[in-house]
C-alpha positions as CSV (number, residue, x, y, z in Angstrom):
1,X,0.0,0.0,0.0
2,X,2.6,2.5,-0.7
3,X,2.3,5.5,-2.6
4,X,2.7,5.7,-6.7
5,X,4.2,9.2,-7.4
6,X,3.8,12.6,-6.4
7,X,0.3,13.3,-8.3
8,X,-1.4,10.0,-6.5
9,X,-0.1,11.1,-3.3
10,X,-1.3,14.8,-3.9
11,X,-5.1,12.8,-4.8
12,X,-4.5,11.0,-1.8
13,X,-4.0,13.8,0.5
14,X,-6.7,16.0,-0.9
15,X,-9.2,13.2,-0.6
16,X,-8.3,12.9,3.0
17,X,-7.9,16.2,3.6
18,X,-4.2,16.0,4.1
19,X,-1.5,18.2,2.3
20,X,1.6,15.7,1.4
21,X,3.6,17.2,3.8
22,X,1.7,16.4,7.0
23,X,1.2,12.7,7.3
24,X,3.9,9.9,6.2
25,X,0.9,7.8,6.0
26,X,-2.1,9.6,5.0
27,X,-5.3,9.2,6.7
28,X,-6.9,7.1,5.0
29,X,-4.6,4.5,4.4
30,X,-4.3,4.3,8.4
31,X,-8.4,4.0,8.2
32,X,-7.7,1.5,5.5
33,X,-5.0,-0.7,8.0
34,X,-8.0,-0.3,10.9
35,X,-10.6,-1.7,8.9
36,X,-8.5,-4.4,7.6
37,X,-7.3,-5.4,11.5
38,X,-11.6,-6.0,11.9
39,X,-11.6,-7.7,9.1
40,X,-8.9,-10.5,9.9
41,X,-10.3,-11.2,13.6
42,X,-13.5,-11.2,12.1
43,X,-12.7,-14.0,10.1
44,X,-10.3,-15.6,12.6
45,X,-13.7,-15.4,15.5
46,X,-15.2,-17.3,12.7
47,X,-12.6,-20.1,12.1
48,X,-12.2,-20.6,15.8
49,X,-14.9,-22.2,16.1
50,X,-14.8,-23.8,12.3
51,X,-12.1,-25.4,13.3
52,X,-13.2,-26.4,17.0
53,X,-16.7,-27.7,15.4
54,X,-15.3,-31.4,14.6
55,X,-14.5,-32.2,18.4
56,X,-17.4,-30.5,19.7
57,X,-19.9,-32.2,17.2
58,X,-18.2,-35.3,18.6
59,X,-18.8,-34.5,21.9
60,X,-22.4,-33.3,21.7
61,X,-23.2,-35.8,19.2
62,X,-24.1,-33.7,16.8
63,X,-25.4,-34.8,13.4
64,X,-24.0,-33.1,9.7
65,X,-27.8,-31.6,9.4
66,X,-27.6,-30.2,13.5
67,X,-23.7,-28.9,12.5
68,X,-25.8,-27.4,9.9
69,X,-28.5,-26.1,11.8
70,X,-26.2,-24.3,14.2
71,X,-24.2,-22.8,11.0
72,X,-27.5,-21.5,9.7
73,X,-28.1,-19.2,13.3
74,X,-25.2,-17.8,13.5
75,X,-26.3,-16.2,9.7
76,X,-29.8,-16.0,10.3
77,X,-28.7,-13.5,12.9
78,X,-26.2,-12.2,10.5
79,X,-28.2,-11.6,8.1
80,X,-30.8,-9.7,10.6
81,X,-28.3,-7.3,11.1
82,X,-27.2,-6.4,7.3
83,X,-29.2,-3.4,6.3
84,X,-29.6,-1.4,10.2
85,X,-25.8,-1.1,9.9
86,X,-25.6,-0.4,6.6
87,X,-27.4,2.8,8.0
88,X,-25.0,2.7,11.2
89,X,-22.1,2.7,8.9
90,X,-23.3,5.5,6.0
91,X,-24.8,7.9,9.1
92,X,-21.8,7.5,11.8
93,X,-18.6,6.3,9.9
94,X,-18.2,2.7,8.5
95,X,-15.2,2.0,10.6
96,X,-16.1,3.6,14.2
97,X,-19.4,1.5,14.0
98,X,-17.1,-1.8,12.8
99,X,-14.9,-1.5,15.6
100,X,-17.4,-1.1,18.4
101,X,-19.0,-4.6,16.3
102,X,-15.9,-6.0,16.9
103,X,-15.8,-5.6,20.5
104,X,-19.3,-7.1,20.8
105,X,-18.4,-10.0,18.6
106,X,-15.4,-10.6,20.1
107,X,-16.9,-11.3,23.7
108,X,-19.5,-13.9,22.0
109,X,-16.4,-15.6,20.8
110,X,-15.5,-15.8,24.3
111,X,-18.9,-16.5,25.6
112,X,-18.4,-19.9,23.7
113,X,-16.2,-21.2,26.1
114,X,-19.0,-21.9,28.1
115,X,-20.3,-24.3,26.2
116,X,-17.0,-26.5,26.6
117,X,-17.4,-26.2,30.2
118,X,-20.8,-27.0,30.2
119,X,-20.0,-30.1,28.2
120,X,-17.6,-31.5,30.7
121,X,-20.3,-31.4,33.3
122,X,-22.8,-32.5,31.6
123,X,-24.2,-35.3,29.5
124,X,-23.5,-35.2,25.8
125,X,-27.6,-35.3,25.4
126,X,-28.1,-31.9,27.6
127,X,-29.7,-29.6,26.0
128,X,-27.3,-26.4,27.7
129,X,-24.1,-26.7,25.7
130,X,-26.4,-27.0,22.6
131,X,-27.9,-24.2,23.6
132,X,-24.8,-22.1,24.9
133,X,-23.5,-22.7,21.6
134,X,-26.1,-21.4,19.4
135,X,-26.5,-18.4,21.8
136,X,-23.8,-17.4,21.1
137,X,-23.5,-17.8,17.6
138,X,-26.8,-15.9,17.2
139,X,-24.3,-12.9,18.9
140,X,-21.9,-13.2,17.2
141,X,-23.6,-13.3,14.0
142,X,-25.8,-10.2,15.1
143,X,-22.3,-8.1,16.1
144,X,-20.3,-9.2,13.0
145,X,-23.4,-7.9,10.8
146,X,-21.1,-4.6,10.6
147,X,-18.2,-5.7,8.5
148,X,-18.7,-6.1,4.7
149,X,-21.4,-2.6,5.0
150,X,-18.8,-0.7,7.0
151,X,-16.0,-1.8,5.0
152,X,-18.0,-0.3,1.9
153,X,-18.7,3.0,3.5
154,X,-15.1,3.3,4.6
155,X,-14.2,3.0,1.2
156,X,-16.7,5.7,-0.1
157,X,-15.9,7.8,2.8
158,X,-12.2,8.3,2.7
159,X,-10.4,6.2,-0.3
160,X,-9.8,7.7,-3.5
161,X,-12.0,6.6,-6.3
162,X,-9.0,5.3,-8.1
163,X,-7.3,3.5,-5.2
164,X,-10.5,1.5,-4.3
165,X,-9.9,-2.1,-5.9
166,X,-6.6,-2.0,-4.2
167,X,-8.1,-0.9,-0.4
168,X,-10.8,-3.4,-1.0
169,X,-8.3,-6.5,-1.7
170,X,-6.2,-5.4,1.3
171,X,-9.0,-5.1,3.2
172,X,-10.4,-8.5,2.5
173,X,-7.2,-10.2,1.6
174,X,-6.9,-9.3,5.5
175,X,-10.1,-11.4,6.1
176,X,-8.9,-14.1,4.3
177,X,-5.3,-14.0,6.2
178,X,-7.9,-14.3,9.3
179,X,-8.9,-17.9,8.9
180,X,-5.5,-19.0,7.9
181,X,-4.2,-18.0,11.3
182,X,-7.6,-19.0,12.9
183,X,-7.4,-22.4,11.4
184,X,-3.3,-22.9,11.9
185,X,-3.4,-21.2,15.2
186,X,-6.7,-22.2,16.9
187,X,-5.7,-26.0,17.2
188,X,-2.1,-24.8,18.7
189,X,-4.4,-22.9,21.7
190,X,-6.8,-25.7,22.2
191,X,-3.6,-28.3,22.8
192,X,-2.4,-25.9,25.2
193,X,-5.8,-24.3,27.0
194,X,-8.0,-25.8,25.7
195,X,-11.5,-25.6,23.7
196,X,-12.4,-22.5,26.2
197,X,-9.2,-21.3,26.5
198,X,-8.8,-20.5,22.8
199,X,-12.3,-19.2,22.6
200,X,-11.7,-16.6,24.9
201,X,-7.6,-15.6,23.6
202,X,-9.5,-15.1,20.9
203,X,-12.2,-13.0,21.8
204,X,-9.6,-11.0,23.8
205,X,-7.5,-10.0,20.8
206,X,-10.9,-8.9,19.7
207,X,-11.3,-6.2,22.3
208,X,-7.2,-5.0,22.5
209,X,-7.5,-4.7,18.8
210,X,-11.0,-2.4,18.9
211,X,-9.6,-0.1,21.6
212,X,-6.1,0.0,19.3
213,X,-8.1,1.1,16.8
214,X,-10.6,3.6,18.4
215,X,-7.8,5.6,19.6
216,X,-6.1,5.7,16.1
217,X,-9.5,6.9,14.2
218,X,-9.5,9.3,17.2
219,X,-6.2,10.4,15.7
220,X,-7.1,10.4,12.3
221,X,-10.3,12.4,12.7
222,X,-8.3,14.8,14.4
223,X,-5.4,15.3,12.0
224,X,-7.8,15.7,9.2
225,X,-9.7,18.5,10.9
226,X,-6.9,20.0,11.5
227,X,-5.3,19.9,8.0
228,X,-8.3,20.7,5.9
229,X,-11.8,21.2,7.8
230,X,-13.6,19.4,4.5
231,X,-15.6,16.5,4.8
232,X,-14.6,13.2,4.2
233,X,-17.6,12.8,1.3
234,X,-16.2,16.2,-0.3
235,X,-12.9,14.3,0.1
236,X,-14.2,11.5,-1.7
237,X,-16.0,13.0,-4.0
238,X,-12.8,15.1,-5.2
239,X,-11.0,11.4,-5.5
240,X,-14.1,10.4,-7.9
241,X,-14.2,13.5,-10.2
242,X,-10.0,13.2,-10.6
243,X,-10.4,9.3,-11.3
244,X,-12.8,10.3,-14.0
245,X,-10.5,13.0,-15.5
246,X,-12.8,15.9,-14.7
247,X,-9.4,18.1,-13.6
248,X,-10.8,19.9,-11.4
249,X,-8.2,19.1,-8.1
250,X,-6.1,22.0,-8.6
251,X,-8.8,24.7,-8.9
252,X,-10.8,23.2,-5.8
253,X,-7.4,23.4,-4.0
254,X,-7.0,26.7,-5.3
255,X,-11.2,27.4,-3.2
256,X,-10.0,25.3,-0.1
257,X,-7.9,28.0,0.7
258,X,-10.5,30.9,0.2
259,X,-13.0,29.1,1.8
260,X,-11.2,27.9,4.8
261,X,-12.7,30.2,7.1
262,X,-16.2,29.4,6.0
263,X,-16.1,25.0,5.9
264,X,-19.6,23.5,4.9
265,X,-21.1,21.2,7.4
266,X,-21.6,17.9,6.4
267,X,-25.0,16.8,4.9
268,X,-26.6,13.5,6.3
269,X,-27.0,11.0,4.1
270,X,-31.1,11.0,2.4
271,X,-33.2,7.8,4.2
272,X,-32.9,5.2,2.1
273,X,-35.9,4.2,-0.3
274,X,-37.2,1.6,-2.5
275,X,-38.2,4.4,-5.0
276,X,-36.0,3.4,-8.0
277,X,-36.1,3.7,-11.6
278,X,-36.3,0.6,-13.9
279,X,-32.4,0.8,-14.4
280,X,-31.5,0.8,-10.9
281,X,-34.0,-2.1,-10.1
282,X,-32.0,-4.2,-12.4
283,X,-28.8,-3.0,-11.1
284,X,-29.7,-4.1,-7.5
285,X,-31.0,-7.1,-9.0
286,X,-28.0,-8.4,-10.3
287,X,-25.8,-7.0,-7.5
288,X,-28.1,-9.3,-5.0
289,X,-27.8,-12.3,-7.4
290,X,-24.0,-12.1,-7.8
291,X,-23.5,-11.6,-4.3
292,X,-25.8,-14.6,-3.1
293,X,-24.0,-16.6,-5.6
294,X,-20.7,-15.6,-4.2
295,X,-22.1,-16.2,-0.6
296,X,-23.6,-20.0,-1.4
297,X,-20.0,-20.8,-2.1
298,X,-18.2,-18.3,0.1
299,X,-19.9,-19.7,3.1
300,X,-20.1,-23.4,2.1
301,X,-16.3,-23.3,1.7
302,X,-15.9,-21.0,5.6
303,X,-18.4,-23.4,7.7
304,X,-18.3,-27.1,6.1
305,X,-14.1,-27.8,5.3
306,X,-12.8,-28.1,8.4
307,X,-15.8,-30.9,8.2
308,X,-15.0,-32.0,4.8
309,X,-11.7,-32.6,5.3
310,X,-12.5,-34.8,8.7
311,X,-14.4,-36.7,6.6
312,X,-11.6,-37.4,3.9
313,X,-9.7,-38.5,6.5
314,X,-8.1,-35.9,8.0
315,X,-6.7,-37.0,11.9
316,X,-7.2,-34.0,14.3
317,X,-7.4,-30.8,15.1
318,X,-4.3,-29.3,13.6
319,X,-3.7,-31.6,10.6
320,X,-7.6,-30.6,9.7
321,X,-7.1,-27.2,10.6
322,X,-3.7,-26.9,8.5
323,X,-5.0,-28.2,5.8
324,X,-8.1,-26.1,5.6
325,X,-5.6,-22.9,5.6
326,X,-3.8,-23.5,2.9
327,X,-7.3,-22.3,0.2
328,X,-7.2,-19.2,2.2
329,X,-3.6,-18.6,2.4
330,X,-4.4,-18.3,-1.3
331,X,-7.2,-16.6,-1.6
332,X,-5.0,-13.7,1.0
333,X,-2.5,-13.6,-1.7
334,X,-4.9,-13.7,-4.9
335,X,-6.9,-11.1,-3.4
336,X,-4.2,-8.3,-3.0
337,X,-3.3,-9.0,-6.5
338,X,-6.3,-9.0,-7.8
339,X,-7.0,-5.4,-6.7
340,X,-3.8,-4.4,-7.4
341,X,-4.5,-5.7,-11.6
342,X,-7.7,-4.2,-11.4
343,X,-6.4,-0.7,-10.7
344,X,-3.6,-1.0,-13.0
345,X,-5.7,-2.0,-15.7
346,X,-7.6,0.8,-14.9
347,X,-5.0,3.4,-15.4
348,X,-4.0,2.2,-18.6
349,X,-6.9,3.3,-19.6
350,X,-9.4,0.0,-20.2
351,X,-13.3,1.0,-19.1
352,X,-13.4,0.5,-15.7
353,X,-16.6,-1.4,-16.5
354,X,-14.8,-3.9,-18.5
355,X,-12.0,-4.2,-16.3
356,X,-15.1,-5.0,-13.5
357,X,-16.6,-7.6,-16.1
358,X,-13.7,-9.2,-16.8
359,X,-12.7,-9.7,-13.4
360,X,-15.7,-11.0,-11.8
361,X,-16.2,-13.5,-15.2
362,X,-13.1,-15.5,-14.5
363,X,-13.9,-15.3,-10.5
364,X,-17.5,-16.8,-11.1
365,X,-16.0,-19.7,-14.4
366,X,-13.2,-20.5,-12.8
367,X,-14.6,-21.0,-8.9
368,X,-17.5,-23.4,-10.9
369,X,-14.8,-25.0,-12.8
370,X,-12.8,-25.5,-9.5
371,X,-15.3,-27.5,-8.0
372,X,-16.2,-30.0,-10.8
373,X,-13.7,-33.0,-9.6
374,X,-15.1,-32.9,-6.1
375,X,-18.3,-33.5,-7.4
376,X,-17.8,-36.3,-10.0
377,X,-15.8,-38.5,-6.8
378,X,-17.6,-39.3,-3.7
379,X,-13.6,-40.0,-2.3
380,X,-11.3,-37.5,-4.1
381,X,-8.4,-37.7,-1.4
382,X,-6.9,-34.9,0.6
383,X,-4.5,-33.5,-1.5
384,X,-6.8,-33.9,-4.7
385,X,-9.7,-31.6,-2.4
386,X,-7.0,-29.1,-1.1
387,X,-5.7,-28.1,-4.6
388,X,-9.5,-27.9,-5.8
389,X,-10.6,-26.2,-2.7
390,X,-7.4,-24.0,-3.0
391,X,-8.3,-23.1,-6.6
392,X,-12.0,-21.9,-5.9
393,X,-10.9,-19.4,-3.2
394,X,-8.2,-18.2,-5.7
395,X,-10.9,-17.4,-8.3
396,X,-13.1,-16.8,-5.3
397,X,-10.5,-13.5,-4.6
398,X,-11.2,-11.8,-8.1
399,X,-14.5,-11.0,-7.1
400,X,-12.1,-8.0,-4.8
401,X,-11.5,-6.4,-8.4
402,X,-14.8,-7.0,-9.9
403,X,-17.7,-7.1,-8.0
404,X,-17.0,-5.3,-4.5
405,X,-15.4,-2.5,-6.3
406,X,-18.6,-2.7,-9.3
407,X,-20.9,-2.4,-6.0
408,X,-18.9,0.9,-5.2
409,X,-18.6,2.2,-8.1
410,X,-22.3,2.4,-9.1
411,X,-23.8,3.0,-5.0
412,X,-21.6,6.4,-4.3
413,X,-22.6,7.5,-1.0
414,X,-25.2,4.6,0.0
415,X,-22.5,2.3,-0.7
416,X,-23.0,0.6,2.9
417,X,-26.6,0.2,2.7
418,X,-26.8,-1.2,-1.0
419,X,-23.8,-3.6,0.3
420,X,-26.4,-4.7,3.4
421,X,-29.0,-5.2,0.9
422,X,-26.7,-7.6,-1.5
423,X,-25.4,-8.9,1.5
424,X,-28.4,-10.2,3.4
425,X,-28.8,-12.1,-0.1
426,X,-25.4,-13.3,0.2
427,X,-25.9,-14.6,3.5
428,X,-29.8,-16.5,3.0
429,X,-28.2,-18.1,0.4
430,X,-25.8,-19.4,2.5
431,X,-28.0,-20.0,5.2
432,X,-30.0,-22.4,2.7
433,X,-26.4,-23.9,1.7
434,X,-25.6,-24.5,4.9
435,X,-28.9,-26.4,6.0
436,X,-28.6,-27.9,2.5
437,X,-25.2,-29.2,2.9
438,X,-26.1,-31.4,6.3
439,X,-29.2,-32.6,4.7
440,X,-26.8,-34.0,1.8
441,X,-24.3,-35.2,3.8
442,X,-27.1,-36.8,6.1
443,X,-29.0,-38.6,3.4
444,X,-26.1,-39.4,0.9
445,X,-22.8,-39.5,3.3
446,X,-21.2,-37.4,0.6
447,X,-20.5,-34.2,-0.5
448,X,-20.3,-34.8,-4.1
449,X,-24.2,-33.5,-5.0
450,X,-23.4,-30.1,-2.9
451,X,-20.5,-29.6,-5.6
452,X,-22.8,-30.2,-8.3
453,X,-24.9,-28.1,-7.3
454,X,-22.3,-25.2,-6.8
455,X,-20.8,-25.4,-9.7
456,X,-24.1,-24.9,-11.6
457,X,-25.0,-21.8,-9.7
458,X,-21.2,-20.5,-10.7
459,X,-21.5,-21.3,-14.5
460,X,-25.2,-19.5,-14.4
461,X,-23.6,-16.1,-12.6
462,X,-20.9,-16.1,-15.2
463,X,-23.4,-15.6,-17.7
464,X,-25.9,-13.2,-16.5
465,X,-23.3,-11.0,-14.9
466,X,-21.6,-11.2,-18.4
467,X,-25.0,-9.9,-19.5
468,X,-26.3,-7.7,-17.3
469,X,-23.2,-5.6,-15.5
470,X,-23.7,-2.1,-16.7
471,X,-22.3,1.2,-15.6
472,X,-25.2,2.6,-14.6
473,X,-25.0,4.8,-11.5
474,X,-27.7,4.3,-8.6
475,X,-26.6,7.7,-7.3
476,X,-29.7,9.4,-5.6
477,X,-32.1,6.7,-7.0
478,X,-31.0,5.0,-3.9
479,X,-31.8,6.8,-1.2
């Protein structure tokens, strides 16, 4: 994330209302590091108990469709939460509202570790761990609603139109580098703690990291007043008119100065509506489909392989938990290059609509394509299932360069409620896949028909989004 010359460094600095001279780091770029720190434990809370699911599903003696069933709360809840911060994060600031979700979310992770205590009192039939378990997982869902909308208003609110694909690949390649340590370290901590224990190390990195980063954004907010008095949408804004080629970042320095003494207040954002034309409809149309495509396979992939390896033949908690960090490893790596291709395509002068096509066609063909040998084997092997698993989350990370930075590009300034609208799709879809999975498993003892499945709904999205992308602007249709 380092700067690229002295003009994209000037756009930076005027889109955070920074001059070059007063910050190392600009502001947003620290915002950017903040977000990304949720991002990682989010996904890290999330493995912890991924990977910790095998033993206590033995313990409980829970069936694939009850594994299921406590997968599915934990995103019913989740998705509950989608569009009310989606407000939160356009009205207050996408990352102040994500860190005080991460403190919440962070002390359900720990809650968990009551279950595990619970279980070595009780009977594996009692009905208290059980329900321990999905208490918490109904928190944790509800707190961790935050993320994917704050992370798109962050990115409306202080990146630079032109340095978005890049922030959002960080960001999420971050959130990808979460489950690889949650899966490689999580196993380490229960050998040594415990089940409990690593539940609640966990959800205390949680809470150090959330005050870390409130005093930071209190820093931030504070140098940028200081430098420039403009708001962070008019600093925005100035990023999108330069990465359009409007020119017009000189001469609006040139009125900073003359209108320093007189800084406009900040305009809250319109209530959002359902009043939209016939072009927008179609554009939130698609945007929900693509992302509940993404999410069928995005949370099959998160909740069920720690599972799916056990049942390969995968011997305990770390082996299962080092192998099922290897497909996110390289979806961590994809993903920041992925963003960083986008961008450069970009400024070589390719439609930024293309370059957003493009990207998100190979994501959805190859992630379907990826999955095609798990579903013609009931017993593929290990290493056979990593490389494919390992190759869907690759193709999985395009989708940084094409269709998060597509949903940015055409939201402007409701960017965090259109992205808890398509993500509440995201997330029922893979509330059905995840119910739908452990029915599978339960009435075939395989996995293979899930894959079948999967890859049809990724061939389909290729097509339509192929179709249908467009560069039509929602602008103040969504409102």
């Amino acid at each position: 994330m380092l700067g690229r010359g002295s003009s994209c460094k000037l756009h930076a600095a005027a889109a955070a209302g920074a001059t070059p001279a007063n910050d190392a780091v600009p502001p947003w770029r620290q915002v950017v590091a903040v977000t990304a720190g949720c991002l990682l434990l989010c996904n890290l809370h999330r493995s912890t108990f991924a990977v910790l699911l095998p033993d206590l599903a033995t313990q409980l003696g829970l069936r694939a469709s009850q594994a299921g069933a406590v997968q599915a709360a934990m995103l019913a809840a989740y998705l509950a939460g989608q569009v009310p911060a989606g407000r939160l994060a356009d009205k207050y600031s996408g990352t102040r509202v994500l860190l005080w979700g991460l403190c919440l979310w962070s002390l359900a992770t720990a809650l968990t570790a009551a279950a595990g205590l619970a279980v070595g009192t009780s009977s594996s039939s009692s009905w208290w761990p059980l329900a321990v378990i999905i208490l918490s997982r109904v928190l944790l869902g509800l707190a961790s609603a935050c993320a994917m909308p704050c992370v798109a208003a962050m990115a409306v609110q202080w990146v630079p139109a032109a340095e978005r694909a890049s922030a959002i690949s960080f960001t999420y390649a971050n959130f990808n580098l979460g489950g690889v340590i949650g899966l490689t370290m999580v196993p380490l901590l229960a050998d040594a703690f415990g089940g409990g224990g690593a539940f609640v190390i966990s959800g205390a990195v949680g809470v150090a990291w959330a005050a870390v980063g409130a005093m930071i954004m209190q820093r931030v907010t504070a140098q940028h007043a200081a430098a420039g008095g403009r708001s962070k949408a008019e600093g925005a804004a100035t990023g999108d008119a330069a990465a359009a080629g409007q020119g017009k970042l000189i001469a609006g320095s040139r009125q900073q100065g003359q209108q320093q003494q007189q800084p406009k207040q900040q305009q809250p954002p319109p209530p959002f509506s359902w009043q939209l034309d016939a072009a927008s409809t179609r554009q939130v149309a698609l945007l929900c489909f693509a992302h509940a495509v993404i999410g069928f396979g995005f949370f099959l992939m998160q909740n069920w392989m720690p599972l799916y390896m056990a049942s390969l033949g995968s011997q305990g908690l770390a082996v299962t938990g080092r192998l099922s960090s290897m497909p996110w490893l390289a979806a961590a790596v994809a993903g920041m290059l992925a963003g960083s291709a986008a961008d450069s395509l970009i400024r070589s002068g390719l439609p930024t609509l293309s370059v957003r096509r493009l990207m998100q066609c190979i994501s959805f063909a190859g992630c379907g394509l990826s999955v095609v040998p798990l579903a013609l084997t009931t017993t593929p092997g290990l290493i056979p299932a990593v490389l494919c698993l390992t190759a869907n989350l690759t193709f999985y990370s395009l989708s940084y360069g094409g269709f998060h930075a597509y949903l940015q590009d055409v939201a402007g300034a409701k960017a965090g409620v259109l992205q808890g609208v398509t993500n509440s799709a995201s997330i029922l879809a893979g509330l059905l896949g995840s119910l739908l999975t452990g029915w599978v498993v339960d009435a075939t003892g395989s996995y293979s028909a899930v894959f079948w499945v999967l890859a049809a709904l990724y061939g389909v999205a290729a097509v339509v989004w192929a179709v249908c992308s467009s560069s039509h602007k929602l602008g103040e249709q969504v409102q």
